[in-house]
C-alpha positions as CSV (number, residue, x, y, z in Angstrom):
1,X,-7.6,-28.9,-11.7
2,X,-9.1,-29.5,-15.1
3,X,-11.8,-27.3,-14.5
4,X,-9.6,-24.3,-12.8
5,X,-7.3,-24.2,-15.9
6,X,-11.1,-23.9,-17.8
7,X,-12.5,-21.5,-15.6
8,X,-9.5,-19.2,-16.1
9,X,-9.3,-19.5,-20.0
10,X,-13.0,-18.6,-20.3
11,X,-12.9,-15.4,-17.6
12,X,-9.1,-14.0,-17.8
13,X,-7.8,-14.8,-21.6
14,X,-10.9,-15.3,-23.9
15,X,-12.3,-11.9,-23.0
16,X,-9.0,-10.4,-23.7
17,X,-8.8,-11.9,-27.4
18,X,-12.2,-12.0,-28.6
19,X,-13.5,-8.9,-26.4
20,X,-16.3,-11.1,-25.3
21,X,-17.2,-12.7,-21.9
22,X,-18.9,-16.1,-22.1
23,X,-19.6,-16.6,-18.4
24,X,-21.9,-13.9,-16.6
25,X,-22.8,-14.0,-12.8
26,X,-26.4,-15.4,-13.1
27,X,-29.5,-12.8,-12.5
28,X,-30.4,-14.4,-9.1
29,X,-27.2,-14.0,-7.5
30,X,-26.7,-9.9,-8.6
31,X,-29.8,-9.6,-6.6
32,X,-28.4,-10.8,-3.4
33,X,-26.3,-8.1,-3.5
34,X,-26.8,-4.7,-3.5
35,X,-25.4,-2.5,-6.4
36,X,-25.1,0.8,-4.2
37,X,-21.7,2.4,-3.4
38,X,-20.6,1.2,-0.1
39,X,-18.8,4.2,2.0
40,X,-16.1,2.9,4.0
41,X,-14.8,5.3,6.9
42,X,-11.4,5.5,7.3
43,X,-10.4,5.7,11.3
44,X,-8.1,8.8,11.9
45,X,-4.3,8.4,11.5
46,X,-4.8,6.1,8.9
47,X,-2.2,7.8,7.1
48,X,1.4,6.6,6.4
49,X,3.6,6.9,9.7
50,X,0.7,6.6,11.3
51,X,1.4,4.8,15.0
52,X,4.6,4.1,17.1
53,X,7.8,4.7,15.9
54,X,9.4,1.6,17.2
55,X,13.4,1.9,17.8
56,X,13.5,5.5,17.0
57,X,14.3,7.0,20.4
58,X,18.3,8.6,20.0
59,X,18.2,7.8,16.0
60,X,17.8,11.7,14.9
61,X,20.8,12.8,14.4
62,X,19.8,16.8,14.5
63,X,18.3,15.9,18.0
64,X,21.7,15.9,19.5
């Protein structure tokens, strides 16, 4: 628990007050990942109100 409360002082608040940021993601792991920008496709009617409208059958009322 201990070193939680540590590990969130040192990457959350001490950047925010001194600007600085004393714990860095070491070189080796960065190069396990790539840096390029990943393009996610989005499948189509993704959208809001997308899908079944689910109990909506007879509640229009200008479809009377």
């Amino acid at each position: 628990m201990i070193a939680g409360h540590v590990y969130y002082f040192l990457e959350d608040v001490y950047p925010r007050m001194t600007g600085r940021r004393p714990l860095k993601t070491p070189s080796f792991i960065k190069a396990l990942f790539a840096d390029d920008n990943v393009v996610v496709a989005q499948p189509p009617n993704a959208g809001i109100g997308a899908g079944a409208r689910f109990g909506a059958v007879g509640l229009d009322p200008q479809a009377q």
